[in-house]
N, C-alpha and C positions, 0 to 999 in steps of 0.2 A: 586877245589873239592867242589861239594855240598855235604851237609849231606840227608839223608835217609828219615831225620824224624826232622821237628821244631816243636816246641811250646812253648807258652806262657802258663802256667801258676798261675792262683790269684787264692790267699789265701787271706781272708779278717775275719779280726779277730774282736770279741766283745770287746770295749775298754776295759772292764776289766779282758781281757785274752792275751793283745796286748804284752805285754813281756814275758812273757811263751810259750807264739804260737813264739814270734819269737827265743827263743833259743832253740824250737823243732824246728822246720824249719833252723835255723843255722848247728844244731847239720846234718844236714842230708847233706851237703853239700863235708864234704871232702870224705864220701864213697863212695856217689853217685859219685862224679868224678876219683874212683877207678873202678869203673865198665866197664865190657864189652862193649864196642859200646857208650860211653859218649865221645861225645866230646867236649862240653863246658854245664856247669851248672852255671849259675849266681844269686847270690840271691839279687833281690831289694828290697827298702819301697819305696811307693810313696811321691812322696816331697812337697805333698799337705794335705794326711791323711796316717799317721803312720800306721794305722791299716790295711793299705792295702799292701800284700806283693806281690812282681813278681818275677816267676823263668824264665829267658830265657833259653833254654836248646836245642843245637842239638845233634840227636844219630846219629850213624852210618843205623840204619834201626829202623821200626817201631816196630820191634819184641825186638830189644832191652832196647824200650822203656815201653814195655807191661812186658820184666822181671823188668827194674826195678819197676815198680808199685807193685809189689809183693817181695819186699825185707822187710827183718827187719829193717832196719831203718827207713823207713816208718810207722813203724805199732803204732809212740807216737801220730802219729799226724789220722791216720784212726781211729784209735780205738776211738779218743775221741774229732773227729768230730765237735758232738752235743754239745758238752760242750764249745769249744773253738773259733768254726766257727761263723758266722757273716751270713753265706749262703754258701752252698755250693761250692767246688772247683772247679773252669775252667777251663777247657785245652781250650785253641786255638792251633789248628795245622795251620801251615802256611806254605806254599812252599816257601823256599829261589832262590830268582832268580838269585842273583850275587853270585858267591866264596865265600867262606868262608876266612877272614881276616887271613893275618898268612901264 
């Protein structure tokens, strides 16, 4: 089975927002994987700079990727962007080419 929808994306936090952003970005992790059409959500730091965070994430389609962007649990980390960001958030979409592990 392939998934619908991959992506990667980085959150890259101001170092003095770098533990706060990441227990906003923790906190979002076990709903997000209650959601409709989730099928895997991973949350990383890089192992080089702390302040860099990665979700690998695939949905079942890209519609169910587009609801969750629009959930409440998202809204500690939109709302207050500007304050906690480092630059702006990434998505990379990427097509998986082999199965899905599992």
């Amino acid at each position: 089975m392939k998934p619908g929808c991959t992506i990667i994306g980085t959150v890259v936090a101001k170092p003095d927002t770098r533990a706060e952003l990441q227990e906003i970005l923790h906190a979002q992790v076990e709903p997000t994987r209650a959601e409709a059409g989730c099928l895997n959500y991973d949350f990383h730091a890089d192992a080089k700079d702390p302040c860099v965070f990665v979700f690998y994430e695939n949905w079942t389609t890209l519609q169910d990727l587009d609801a969750h962007l629009t959930k409440p649990h998202l809204k500690p980390l939109f709302d207050r962007q500007g304050e906690l960001l480092a630059r702006p958030v990434e998505i990379r979409h990427l097509e998986m080419l082999s199965d899905m592990a599992g």
